[in-house]
N, C-alpha and C positions, 0 to 999 in steps of 0.2 A: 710599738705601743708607747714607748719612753716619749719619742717625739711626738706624738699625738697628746701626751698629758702634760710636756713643758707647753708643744704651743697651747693650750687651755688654760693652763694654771694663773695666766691674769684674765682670763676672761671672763665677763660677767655671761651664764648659759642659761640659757632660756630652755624651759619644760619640752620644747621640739626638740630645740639642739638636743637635748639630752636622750632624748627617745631613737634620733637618727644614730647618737653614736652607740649606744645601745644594739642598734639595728644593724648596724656595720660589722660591729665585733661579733655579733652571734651570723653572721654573713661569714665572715672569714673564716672563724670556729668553726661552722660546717663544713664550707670547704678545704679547710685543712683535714679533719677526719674524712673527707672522702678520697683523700691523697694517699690515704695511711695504706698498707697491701693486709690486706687480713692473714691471720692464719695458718699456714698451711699453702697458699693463694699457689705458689708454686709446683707444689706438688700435681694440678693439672696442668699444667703451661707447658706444649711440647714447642722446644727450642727448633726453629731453623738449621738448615747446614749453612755452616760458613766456609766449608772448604774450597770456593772463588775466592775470598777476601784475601786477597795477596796483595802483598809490598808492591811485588812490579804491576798491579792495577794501579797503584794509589790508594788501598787502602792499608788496615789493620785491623787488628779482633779488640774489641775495648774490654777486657771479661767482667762480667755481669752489669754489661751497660746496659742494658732494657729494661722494661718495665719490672717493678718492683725486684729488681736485681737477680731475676731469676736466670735469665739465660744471657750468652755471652751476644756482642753485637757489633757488624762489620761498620766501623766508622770511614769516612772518603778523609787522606791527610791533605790537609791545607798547609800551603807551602810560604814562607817569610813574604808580605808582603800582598797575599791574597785575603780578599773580603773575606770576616768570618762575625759568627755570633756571639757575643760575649756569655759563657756558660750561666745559665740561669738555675738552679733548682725546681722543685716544686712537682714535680711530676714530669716533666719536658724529658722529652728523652733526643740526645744531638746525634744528627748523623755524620758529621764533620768534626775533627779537632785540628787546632794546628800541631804541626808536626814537633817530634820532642826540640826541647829548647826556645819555643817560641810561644807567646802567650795571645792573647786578645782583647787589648784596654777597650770597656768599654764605649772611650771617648773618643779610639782610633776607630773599631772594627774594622782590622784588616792586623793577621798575624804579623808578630814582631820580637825581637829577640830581647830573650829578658835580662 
């Protein structure tokens, strides 16, 4: 929002512009409360077995990596130098990390030591 109202701040806005930004921010506001987990939300949520999710697979248990952090969640580990996702927010739930000690720059996508 800070950068949405420097870039404005010299700008001469016209009655649309101002309606569209308007329009955006009550866009976003929405979809941020539909992100939120209500309540209790958990208390139906019956969690998966993860007793597969083993090391020697490639994976790990990430705990309360799922949706609204209710139950725990078997992530695949990405290994130095494999393609990966740079961790995002927002609701997204990953089923990959790279493995400890290694990160994901956005600007590489592909694990790397930090």
């Amino acid at each position: 929002m800070i950068l949405l109202l420097n870039f404005l701040r010299d700008r001469q806005l016209t009655p649309n512009m101002i309606k569209y930004i308007l329009l955006l921010t009550l866009v976003v506001a929405v979809a941020q409360c539909l992100l939120v987990c209500p309540k209790h939300y958990c208390d139906k949520v019956e969690c998966e077995d993860l007793s597969s999710c083993r090391a020697e697979n490639g994976y790990r248990v990430k705990e309360k990596g799922g949706w609204c952090r209710c139950c725990d969640l078997c992530v695949k580990v990405i290994g130095e130098n494999e393609p990966c996702s740079p961790p995002i927010e927002m609701g997204v739930i990953f089923t990959s990390e790279c493995a400890e000690g290694l990160h994901c720059p956005p600007e590489i996508g592909r694990c790397v030591r930090i």
